[in-house]
C-alpha positions as CSV (number, residue, x, y, z in Angstrom):
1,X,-27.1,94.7,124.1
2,X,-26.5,91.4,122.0
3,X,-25.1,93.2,119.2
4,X,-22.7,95.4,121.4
5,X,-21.4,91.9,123.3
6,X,-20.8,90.4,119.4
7,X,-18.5,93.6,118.5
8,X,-16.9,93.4,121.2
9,X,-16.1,89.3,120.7
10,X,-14.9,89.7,117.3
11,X,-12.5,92.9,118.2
12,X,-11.1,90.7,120.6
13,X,-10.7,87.9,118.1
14,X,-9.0,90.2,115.7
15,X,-6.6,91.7,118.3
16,X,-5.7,88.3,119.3
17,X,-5.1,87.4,115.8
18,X,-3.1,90.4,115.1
19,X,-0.8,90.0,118.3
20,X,-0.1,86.0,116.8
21,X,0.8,87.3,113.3
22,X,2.9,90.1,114.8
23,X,4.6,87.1,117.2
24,X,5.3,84.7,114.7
25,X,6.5,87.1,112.3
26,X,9.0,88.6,115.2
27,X,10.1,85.0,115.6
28,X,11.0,84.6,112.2
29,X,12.9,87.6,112.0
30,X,15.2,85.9,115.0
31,X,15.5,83.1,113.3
32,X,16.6,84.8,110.1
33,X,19.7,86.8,112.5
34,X,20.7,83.2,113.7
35,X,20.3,81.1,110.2
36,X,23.2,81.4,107.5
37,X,20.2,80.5,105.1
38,X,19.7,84.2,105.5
39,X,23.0,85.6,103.7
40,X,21.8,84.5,100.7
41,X,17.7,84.3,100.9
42,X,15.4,87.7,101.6
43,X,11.8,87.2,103.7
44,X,9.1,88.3,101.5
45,X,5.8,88.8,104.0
46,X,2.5,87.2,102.8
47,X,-0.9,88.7,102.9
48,X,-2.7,88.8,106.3
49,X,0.7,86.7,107.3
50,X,-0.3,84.0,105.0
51,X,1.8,83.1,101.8
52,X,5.2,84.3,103.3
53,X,8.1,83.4,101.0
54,X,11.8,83.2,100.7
55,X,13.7,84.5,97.7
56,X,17.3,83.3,96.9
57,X,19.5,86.9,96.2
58,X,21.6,85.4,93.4
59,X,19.2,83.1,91.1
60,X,15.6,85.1,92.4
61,X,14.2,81.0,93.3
62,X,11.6,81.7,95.8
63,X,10.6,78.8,98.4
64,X,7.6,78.9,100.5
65,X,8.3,79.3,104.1
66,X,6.2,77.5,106.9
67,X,7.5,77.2,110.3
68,X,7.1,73.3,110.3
69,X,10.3,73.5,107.4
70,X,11.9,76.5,109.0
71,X,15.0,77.0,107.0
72,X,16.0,73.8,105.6
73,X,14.7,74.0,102.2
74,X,17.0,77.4,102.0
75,X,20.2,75.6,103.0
76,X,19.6,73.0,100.8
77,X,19.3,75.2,97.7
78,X,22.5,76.8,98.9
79,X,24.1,73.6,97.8
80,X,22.7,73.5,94.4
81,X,22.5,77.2,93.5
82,X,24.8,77.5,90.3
83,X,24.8,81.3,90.7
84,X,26.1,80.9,94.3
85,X,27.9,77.5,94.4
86,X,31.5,79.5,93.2
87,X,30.7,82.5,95.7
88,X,30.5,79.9,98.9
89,X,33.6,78.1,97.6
90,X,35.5,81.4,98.2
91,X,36.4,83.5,101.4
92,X,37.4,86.9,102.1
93,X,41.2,87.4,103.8
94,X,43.1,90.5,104.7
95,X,46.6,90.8,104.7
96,X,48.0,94.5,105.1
97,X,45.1,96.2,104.7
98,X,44.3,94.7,101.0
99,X,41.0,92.4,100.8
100,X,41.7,89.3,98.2
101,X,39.5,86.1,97.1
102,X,41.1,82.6,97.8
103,X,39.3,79.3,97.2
104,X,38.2,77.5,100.1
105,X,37.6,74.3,98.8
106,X,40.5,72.1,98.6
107,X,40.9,68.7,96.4
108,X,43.6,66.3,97.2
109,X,43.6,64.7,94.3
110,X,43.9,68.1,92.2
111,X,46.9,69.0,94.5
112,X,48.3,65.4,94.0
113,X,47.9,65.9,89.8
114,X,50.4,69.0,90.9
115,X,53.1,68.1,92.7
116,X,53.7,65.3,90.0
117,X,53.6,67.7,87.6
118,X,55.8,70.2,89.2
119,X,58.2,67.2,89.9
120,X,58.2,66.4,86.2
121,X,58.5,69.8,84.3
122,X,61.5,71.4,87.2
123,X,63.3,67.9,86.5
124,X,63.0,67.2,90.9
125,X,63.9,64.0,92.5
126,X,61.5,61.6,93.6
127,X,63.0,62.1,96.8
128,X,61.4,65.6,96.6
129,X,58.1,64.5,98.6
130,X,59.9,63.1,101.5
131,X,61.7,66.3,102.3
132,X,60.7,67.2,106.3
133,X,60.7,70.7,105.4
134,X,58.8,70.4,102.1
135,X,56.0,68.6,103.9
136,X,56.0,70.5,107.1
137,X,55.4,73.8,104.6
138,X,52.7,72.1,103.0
139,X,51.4,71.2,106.2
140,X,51.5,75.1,107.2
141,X,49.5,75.9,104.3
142,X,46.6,73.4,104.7
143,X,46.6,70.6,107.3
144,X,44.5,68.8,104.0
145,X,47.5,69.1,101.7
146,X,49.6,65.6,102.3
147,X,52.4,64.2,100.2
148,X,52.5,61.2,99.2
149,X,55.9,58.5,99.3
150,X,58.7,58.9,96.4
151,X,57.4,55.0,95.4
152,X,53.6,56.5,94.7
153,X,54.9,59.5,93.1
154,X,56.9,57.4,90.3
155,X,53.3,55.1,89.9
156,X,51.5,58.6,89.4
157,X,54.3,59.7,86.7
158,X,54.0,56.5,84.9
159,X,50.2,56.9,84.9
160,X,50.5,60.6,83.8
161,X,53.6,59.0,81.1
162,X,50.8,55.9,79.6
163,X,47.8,58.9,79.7
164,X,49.9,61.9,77.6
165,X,50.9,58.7,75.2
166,X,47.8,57.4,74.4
167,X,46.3,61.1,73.5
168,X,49.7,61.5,71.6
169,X,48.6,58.5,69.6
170,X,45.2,59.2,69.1
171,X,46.6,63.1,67.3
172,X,48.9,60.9,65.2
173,X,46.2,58.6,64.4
174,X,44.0,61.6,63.0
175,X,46.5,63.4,61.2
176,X,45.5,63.1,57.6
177,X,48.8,63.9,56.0
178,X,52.4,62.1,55.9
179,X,54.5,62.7,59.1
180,X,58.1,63.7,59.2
181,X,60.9,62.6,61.7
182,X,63.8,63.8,63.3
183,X,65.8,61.3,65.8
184,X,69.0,61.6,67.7
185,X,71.9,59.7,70.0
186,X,74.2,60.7,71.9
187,X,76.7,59.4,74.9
188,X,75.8,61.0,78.5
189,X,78.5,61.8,80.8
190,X,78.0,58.4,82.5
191,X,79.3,57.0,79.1
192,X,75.0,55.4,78.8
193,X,73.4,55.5,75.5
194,X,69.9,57.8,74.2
195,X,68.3,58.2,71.8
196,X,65.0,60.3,70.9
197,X,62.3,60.1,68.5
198,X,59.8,63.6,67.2
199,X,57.8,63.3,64.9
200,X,56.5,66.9,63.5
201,X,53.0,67.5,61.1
202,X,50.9,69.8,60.3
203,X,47.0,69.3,60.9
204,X,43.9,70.1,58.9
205,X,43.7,74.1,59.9
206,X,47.8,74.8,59.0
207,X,49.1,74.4,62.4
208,X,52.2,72.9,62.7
209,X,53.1,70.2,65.7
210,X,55.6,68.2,67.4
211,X,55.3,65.0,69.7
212,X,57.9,63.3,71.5
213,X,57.6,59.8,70.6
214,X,60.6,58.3,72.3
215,X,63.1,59.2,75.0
216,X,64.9,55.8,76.0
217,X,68.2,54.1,77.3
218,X,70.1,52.8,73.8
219,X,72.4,50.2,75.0
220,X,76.0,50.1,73.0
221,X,76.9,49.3,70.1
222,X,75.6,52.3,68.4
223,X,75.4,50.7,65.0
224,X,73.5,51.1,61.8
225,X,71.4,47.9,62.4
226,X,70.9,48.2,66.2
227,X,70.0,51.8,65.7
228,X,67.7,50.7,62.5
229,X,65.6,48.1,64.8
230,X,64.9,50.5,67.2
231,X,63.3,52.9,65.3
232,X,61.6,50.5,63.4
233,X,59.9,48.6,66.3
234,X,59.0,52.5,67.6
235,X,57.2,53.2,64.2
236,X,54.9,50.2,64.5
237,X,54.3,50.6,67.9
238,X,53.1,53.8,67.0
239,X,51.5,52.5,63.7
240,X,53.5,55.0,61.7
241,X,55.0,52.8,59.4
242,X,52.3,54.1,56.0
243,X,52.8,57.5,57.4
244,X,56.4,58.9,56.9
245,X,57.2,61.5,54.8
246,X,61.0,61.9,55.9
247,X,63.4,61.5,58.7
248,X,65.9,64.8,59.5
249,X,69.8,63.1,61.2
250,X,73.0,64.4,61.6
251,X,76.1,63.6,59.5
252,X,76.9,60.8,61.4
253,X,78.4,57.5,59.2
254,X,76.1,55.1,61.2
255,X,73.5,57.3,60.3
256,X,73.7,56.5,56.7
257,X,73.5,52.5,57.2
258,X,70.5,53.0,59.2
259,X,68.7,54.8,56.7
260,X,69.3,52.5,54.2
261,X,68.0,49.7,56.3
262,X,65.3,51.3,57.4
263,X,64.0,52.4,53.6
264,X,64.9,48.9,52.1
265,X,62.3,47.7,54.7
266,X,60.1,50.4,54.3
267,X,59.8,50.0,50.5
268,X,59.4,46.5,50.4
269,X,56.0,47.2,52.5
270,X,55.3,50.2,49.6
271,X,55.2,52.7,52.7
272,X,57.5,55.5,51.2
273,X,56.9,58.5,48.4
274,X,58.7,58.0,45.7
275,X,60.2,55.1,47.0
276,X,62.1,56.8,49.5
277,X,64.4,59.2,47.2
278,X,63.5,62.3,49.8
279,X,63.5,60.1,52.9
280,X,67.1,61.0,54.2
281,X,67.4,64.5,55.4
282,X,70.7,65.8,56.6
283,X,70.6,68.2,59.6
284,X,71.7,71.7,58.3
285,X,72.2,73.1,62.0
286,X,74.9,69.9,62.1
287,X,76.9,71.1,59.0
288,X,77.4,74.6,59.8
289,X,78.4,73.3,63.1
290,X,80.8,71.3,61.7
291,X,82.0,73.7,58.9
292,X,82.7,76.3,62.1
293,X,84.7,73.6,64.3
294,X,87.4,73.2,61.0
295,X,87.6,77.1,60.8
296,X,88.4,77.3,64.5
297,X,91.0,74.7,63.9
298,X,93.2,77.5,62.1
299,X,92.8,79.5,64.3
300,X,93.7,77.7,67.3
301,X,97.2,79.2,68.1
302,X,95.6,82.5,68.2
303,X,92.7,81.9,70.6
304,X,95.1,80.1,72.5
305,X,97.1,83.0,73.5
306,X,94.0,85.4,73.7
307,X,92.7,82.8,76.2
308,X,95.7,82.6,78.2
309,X,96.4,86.6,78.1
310,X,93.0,87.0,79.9
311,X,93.9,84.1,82.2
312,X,96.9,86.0,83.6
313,X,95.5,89.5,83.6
314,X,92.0,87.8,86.2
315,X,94.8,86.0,88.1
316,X,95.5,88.8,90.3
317,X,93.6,91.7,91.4
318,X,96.7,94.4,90.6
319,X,96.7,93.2,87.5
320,X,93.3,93.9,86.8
321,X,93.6,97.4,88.2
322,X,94.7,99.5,85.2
């Protein structure tokens, strides 16, 4: 009778403890329909619902899971999976039936970095920024996405401007052969004075280059010597002075008393092959332009009338008709 009573206990005991495993397990499987630590993890049951696991679908890191941490330890590898981290950062949309990726995170200071740039390579005012309808798009977009004032756009250009020069001059300052130069000046409409600075080389694996030193106001008078001190304070403030190979110019007559300043100085510092006898390089684009402007000049009567022939047959729409 004992022995009956003592099977019958420990059935009971095992029933009980199979109706607690089957409980707690159901309750974790609620939990894992409620969680978003479940899109990426799968529950892996223990033995005799000990030993239970969780194991992450992209990397395959398996966490233990107890009740007392529930899912916290899941979420927090959710932030630190590397195989997951750029799946999270991007969403699903549907537009007209089609399913494309966009990316949900958004930096400010990334879109800032932009709209400078885009302001500087489509040539855009600085007024640009303040534009209602320009910001109200933006706004439209992502309510995260806000411009800045024309004032802090022209600091983040000069920052962008002192950023590109100083890796500019760190190429030139590893460039292991001579440097050549090509430089010109010109009048704008607004009768005010340019002039630009390039210098062109070619680095260690044959690959040929170009970097725009200089692109500044040049006050009047254009002459030989104030055009000679301007490129010579440019080419030691870019420490170029022991690095020149030549200097490309147009035909221009101030041209030619620049250059000779400039290599009289140069020389006395030793800085030029050759002493400067292939320094001065005339422009051949400048030439045949000029050789083409006195052949047009014969020919001026007769593109004269051919102009003014087409002039009088677009004038009128009957006269057009043939």
């Amino acid at each position: 009778m004992r022995q009956i009573c003592r099977r019958m206990k420990m059935k009971i005991r095992c029933q009980a403890r199979e109706d607690s495993v089957q409980q707690e397990t159901k309750s974790k499987s609620n939990k894992r329909k409620w969680s978003k630590a479940w899109d990426t993890f799968d529950y892996i049951k223990g033995v005799n619902g000990e030993g239970d696991t969780s194991k992450c679908k992209k990397c395959g890191y398996s966490l233990p899971y107890n009740s007392s941490f529930e899912t916290g330890n899941m979420l927090k590898h959710q932030k630190t999976c590397t195989r997951s981290r750029d799946v999270r950062q991007m969403i699903i949309s549907s537009s007209q039936g089609s399913m494309t990726m966009q990316n949900a995170k958004f930096d400010p200071l990334i879109f800032r970095d932009m709209i400078t740039d885009a302001v500087v390579r489509h040539n855009l005012p600085l007024q640009f920024v303040e534009y209602e309808g320009i910001r109200d798009a933006f706004k439209y977009a992502n309510p995260k996405a806000i411009l800045v004032s024309r004032n802090t756009l022209k600091s983040d250009i000069l920052l962008g401007y002192r950023s590109e020069k100083r890796n500019s001059f760190n190429i030139l300052k590893n460039v292991s052969g001579r440097i050549c130069l090509t430089s010109d000046l010109w009048t704008s409409v607004a009768t005010d004075g340019y002039i630009t600075l390039t210098a062109h080389f070619i680095t260690d694996d044959w690959v040929l280059h170009k970097k725009l030193l200089n692109f500044s106001y040049m006050p009047s008078p254009h002459t030989g010597i104030t055009i000679s001190d301007k490129i010579y304070k440019l080419l030691c403030e870019w420490n170029l002075v022991y690095k020149l190979f030549s200097i490309t110019l147009d035909n221009a007559s101030s041209n030619d008393v620049f250059v000779g300043i400039l290599k009289t100085q140069l020389n006395l510092r030793k800085a030029l092959l050759n002493k400067g006898k292939f320094f001065h390089i005339r422009c051949c684009a400048h030439i045949l332009n000029l050789i083409v402007q006195e052949g047009l000049k014969d020919m001026d009567a007769s593109v004269i009338k051919v102009r003014e022939s087409i002039k009088y047959i677009k004038g009128s729409r009957v006269r057009a008709v043939p």
